[in-house]
C-alpha positions as CSV (number, residue, x, y, z in Angstrom):
1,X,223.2,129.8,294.3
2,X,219.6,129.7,295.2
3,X,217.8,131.7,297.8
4,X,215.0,132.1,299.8
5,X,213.3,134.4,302.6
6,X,210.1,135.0,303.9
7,X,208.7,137.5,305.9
8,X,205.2,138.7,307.5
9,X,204.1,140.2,304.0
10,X,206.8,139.3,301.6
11,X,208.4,136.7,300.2
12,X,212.0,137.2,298.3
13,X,213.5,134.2,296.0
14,X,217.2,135.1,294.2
15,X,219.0,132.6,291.7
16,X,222.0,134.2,290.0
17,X,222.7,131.0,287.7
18,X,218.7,131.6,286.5
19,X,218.3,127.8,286.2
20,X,215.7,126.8,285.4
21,X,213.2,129.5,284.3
22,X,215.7,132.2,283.4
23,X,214.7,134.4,286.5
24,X,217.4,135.6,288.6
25,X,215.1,137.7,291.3
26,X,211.5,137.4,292.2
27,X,209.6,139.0,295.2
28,X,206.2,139.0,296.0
29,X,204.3,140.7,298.8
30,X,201.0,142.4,299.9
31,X,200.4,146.1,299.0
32,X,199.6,149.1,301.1
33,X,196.1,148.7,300.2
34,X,193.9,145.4,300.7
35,X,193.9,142.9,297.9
36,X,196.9,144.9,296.7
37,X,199.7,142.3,295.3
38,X,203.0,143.6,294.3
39,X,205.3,141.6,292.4
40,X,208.7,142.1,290.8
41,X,210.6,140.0,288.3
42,X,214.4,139.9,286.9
43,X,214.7,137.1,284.6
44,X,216.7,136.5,281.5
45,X,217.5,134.4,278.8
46,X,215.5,132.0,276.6
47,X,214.0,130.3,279.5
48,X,211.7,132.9,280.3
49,X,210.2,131.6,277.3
50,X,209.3,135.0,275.8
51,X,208.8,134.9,272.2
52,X,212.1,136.8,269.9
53,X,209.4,138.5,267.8
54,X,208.0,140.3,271.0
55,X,211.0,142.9,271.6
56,X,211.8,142.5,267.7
57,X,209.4,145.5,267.2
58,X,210.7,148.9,268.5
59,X,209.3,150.5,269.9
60,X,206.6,148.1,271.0
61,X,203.2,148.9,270.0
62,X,201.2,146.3,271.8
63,X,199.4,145.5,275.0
64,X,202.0,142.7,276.9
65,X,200.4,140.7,279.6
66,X,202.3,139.0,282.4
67,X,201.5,136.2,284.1
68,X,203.2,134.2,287.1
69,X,202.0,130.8,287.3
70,X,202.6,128.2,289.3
71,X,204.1,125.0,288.6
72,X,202.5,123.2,291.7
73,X,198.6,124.4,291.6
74,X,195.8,126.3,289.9
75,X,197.4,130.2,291.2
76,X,198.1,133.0,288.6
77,X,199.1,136.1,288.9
78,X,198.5,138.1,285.9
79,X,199.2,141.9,284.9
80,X,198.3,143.3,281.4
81,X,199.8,146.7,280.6
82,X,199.2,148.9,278.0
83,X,201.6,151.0,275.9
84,X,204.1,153.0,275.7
85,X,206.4,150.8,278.3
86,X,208.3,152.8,280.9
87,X,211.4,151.6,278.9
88,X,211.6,149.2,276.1
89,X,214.5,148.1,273.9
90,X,216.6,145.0,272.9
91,X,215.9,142.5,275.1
92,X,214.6,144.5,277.8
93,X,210.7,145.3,279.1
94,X,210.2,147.8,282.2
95,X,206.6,148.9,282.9
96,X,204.3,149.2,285.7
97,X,200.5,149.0,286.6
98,X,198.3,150.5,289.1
């Protein structure tokens, strides 16, 4: 089941089957600050399209970038972080950026 909601500064998308792009949750809105974008993804399987080597090496020792692109136009939203992650291990990446 697939789900959307918008609101004045966020928008909130849910698909528990993660068809097609292996993301279950995604939710985008504006930041406290301006030009501030905060973004959150749940997502898994081999959809997500995430190479098997990446999270083959424990702990990681590289810089990951993230990037949320649209299917329909030129927009990107992209996020490098560096290590250590907040939490990394089979099949599973957690960091944050300021």
């Amino acid at each position: 089941m697939t789900s959307v909601r918008t609101k004045a500064t966020k928008l909130s998308y849910t698909d528990k089957d993660h068809s097609p792009s292996g993301v279950e949750r995604l939710v985008l809105g504006t930041g406290s600050a301006t030009g501030v974008t905060k973004a959150l993804v749940l997502g898994k399987g081999s959809d997500l399209g995430i190479p098997t080597a990446v999270f083959g090496q424990i702990p990681f020792d590289g810089q990951v970038t993230i990037q949320l692109r649209s299917s329909s136009s030129a927009t990107c939203l992209q996020a490098d972080y560096a290590i250590p992650a907040l939490f990394d291990g089979k099949g599973l990446y957690k960091d944050r950026t300021y």
